[in-house]
N, CA, C and O of each residue as an XYZ file, in Angstrom:
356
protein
N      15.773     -3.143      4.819
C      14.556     -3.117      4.052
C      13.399     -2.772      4.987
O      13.198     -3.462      5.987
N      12.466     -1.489      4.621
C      11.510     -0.943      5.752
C      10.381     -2.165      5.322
O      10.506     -2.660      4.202
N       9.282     -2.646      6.218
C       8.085     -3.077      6.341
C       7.181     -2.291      5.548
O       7.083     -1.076      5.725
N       6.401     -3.021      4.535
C       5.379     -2.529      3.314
C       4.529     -1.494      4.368
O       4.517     -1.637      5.590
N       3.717     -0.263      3.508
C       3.181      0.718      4.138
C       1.891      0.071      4.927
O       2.363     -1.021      5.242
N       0.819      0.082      5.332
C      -0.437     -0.208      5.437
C      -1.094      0.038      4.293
O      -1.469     -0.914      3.608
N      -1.364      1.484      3.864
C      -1.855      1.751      2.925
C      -1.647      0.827      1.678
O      -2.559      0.294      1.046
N      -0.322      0.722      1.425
C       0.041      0.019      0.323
C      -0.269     -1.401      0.301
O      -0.193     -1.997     -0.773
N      -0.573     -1.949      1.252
C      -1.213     -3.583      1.471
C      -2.557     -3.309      1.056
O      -3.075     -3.673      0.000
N      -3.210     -2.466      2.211
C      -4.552     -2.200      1.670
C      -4.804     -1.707      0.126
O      -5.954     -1.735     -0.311
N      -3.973     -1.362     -0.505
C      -4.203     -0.803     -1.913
C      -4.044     -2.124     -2.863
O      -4.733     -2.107     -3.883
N      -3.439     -2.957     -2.706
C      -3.387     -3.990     -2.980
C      -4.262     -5.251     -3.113
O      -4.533     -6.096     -3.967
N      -4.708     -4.813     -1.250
C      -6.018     -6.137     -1.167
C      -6.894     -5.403     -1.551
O      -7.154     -5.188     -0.367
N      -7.680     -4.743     -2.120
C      -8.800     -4.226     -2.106
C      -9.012     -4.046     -4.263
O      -9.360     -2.978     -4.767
N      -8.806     -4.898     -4.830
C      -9.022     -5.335     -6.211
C      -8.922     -6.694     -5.968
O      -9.125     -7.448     -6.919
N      -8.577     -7.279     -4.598
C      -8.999     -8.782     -4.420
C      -9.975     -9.262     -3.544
O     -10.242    -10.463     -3.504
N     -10.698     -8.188     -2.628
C     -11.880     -8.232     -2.226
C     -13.099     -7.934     -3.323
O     -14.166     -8.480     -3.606
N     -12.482     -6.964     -3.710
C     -14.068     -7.287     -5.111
C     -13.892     -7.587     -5.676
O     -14.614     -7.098     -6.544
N     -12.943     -8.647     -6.309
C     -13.124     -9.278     -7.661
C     -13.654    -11.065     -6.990
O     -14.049    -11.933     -7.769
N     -13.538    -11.309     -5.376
C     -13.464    -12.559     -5.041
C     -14.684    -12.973     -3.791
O     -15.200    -14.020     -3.402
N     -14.807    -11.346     -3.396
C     -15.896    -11.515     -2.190
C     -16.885    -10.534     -2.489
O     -17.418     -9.928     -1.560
N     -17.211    -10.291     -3.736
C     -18.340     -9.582     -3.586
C     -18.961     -9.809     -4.884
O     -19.176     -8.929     -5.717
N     -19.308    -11.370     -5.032
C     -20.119    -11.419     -5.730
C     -21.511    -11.885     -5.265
O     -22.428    -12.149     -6.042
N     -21.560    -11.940     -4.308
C     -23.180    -12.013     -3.974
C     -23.779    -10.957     -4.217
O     -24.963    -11.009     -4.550
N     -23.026     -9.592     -4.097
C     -23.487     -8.093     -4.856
C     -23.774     -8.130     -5.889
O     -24.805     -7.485     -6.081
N     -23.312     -8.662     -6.900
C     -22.923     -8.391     -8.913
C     -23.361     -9.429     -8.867
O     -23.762     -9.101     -7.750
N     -23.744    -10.524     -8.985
C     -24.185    -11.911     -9.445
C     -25.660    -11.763     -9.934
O     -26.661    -12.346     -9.516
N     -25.517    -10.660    -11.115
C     -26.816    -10.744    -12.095
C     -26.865    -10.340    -13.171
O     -25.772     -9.925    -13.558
N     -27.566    -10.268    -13.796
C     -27.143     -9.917    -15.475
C     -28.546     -8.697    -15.694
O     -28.785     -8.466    -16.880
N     -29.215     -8.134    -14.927
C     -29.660     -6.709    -15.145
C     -29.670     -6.183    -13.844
O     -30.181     -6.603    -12.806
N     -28.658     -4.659    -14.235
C     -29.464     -3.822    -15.254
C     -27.802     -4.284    -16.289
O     -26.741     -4.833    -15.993
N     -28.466     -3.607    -17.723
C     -27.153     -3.415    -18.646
C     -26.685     -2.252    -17.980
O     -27.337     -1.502    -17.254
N     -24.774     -2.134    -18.492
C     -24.067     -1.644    -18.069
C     -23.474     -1.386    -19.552
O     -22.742     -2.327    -19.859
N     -23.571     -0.246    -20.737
C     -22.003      0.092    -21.606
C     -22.213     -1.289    -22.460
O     -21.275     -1.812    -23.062
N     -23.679     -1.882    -22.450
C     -24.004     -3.503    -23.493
C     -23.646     -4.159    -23.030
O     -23.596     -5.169    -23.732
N     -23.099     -4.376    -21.669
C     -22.760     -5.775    -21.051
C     -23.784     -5.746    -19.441
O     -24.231     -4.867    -18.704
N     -23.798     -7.493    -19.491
C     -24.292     -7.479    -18.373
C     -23.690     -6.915    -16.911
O     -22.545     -6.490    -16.760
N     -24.526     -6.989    -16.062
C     -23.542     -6.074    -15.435
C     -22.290     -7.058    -14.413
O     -21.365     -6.335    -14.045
N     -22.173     -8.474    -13.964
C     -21.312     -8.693    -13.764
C     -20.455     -8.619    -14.608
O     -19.476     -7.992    -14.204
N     -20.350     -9.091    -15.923
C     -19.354     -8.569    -16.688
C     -18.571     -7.285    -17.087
O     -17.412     -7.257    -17.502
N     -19.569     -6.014    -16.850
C     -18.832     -4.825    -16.658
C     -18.461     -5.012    -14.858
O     -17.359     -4.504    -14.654
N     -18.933     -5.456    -13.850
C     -17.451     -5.391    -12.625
C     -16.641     -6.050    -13.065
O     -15.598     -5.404    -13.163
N     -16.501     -7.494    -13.557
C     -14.844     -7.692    -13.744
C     -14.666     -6.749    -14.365
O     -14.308     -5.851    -13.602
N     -14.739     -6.246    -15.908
C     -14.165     -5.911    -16.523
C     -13.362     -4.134    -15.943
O     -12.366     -3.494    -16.280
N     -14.259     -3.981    -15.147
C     -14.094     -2.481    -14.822
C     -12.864     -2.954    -13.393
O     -12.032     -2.103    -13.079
N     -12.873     -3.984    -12.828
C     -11.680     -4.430    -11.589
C     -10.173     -4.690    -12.753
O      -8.963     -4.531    -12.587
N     -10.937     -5.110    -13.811
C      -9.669     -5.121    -14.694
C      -8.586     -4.154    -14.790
O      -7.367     -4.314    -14.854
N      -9.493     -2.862    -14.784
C      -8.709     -1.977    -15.286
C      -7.972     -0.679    -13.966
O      -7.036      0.121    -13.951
N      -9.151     -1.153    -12.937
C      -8.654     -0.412    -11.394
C      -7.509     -1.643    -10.849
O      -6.728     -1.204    -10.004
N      -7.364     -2.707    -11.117
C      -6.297     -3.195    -10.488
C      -5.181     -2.526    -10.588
O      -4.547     -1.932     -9.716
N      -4.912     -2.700    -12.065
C      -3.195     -1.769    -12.066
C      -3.235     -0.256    -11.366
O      -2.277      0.134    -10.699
N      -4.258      0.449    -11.545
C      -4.273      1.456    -10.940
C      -4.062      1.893     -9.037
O      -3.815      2.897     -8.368
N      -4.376      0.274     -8.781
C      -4.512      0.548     -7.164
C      -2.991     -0.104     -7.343
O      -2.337      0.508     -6.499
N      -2.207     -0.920     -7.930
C      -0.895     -0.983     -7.709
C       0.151     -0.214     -7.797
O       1.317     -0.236     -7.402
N      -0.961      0.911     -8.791
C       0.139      2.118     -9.169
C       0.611      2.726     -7.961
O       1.715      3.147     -7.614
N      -1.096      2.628     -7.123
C      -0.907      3.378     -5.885
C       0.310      2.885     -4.933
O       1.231      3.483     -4.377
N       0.034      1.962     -4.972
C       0.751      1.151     -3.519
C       2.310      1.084     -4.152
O       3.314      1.048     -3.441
N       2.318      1.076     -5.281
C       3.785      1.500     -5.557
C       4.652      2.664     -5.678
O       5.869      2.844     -5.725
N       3.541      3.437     -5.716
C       3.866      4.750     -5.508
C       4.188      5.454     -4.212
O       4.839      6.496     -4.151
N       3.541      4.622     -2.887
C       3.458      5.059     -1.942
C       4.815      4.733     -1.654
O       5.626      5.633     -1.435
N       5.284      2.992     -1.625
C       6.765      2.450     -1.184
C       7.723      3.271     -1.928
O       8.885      3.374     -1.534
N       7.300      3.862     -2.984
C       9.032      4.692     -3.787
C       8.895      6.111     -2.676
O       9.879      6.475     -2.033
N       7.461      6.870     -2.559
C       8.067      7.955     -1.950
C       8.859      7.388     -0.141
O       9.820      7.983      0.348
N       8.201      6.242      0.505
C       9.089      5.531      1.766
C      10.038      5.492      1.328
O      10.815      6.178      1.993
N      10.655      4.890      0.222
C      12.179      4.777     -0.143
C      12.866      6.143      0.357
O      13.750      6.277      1.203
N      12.149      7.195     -0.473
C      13.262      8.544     -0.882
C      13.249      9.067      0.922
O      14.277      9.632      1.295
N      12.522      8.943      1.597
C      12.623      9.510      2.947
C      13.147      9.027      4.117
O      12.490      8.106      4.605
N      14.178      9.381      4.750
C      14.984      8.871      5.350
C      14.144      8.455      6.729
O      13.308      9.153      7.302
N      14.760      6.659      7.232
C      14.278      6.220      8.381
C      14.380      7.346      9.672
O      15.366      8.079      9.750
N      13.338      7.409     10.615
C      13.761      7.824     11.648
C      14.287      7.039     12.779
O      14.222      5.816     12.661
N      14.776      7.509     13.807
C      15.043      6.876     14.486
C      13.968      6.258     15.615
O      12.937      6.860     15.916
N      14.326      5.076     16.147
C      13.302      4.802     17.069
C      12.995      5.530     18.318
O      13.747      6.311     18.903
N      11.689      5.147     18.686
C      11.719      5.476     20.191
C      11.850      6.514     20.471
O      12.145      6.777     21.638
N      11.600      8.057     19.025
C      12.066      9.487     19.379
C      13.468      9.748     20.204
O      13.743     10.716     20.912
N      14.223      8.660     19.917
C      15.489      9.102     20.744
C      16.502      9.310     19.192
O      16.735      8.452     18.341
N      16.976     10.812     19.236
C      17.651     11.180     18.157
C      19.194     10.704     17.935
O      20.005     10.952     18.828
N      19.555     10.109     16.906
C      21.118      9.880     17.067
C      21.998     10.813     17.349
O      22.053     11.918     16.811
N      22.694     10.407     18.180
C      23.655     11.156     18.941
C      25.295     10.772     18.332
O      25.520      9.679     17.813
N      26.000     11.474     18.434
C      27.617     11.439     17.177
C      28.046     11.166     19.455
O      27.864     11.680     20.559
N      28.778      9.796     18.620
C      29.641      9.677     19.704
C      31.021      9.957     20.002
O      31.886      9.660     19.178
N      31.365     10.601     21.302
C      33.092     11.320     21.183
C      33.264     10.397     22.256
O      32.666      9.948     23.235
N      34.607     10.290     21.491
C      35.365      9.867     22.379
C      36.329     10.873     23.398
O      37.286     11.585     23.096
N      35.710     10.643     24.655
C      36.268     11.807     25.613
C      37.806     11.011     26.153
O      37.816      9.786     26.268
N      38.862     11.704     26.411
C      39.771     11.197     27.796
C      39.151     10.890     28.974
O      38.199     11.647     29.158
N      39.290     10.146     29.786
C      38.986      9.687     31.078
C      39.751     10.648     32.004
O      40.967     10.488     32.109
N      38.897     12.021     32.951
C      39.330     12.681     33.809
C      39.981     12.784     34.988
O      40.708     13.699     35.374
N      39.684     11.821     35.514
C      40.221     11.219     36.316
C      41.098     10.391     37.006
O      41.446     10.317     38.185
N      41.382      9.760     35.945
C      43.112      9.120     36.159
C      44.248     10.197     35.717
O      44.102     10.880     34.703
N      45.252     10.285     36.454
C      46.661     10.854     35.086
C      47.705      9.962     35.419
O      48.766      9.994     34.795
């Protein structure tokens, strides 16, 4: 099982930074926003970008799935033979 992307964490935390740390920003009720005050249009509008940023981050781990691990350390796998030992007979 590969380790979650970066991106895809960050796509994740970031509908829980503004819905939890940024209300000292939105914590007012003008200007109107669409007839609502306007903290109520940010939740409501984090409502609807949440699933969307999960779409992301899930989208990112399926295309990691389809692409094959590399190997570490740029050292390429090598097919091992089994040679005879030359030197004895």
């Amino acid at each position: 099982m590969k380790r979650p992307a970066l991106t895809s964490i960050l796509l994740g935390f970031i509908p829980f930074v503004a819905g939890c740390f940024s209300v000292s920003l939105w914590d007012r009720i003008h200007p109107i926003i669409l007839g609502l005050p306007f903290n109520f249009f940010w939740l409501i509008s984090w409502m609807i970008l949440t699933p969307v940023c999960l779409w992301g981050a899930y989208r990112i781990e399926t295309r990691r799935e389809l692409v094959p691990e590399r190997p570490q350390m740029g050292i390429p796998d090598a097919p091992v033979r089994d040679e005879p030992e030359s030197g004895a007979a």
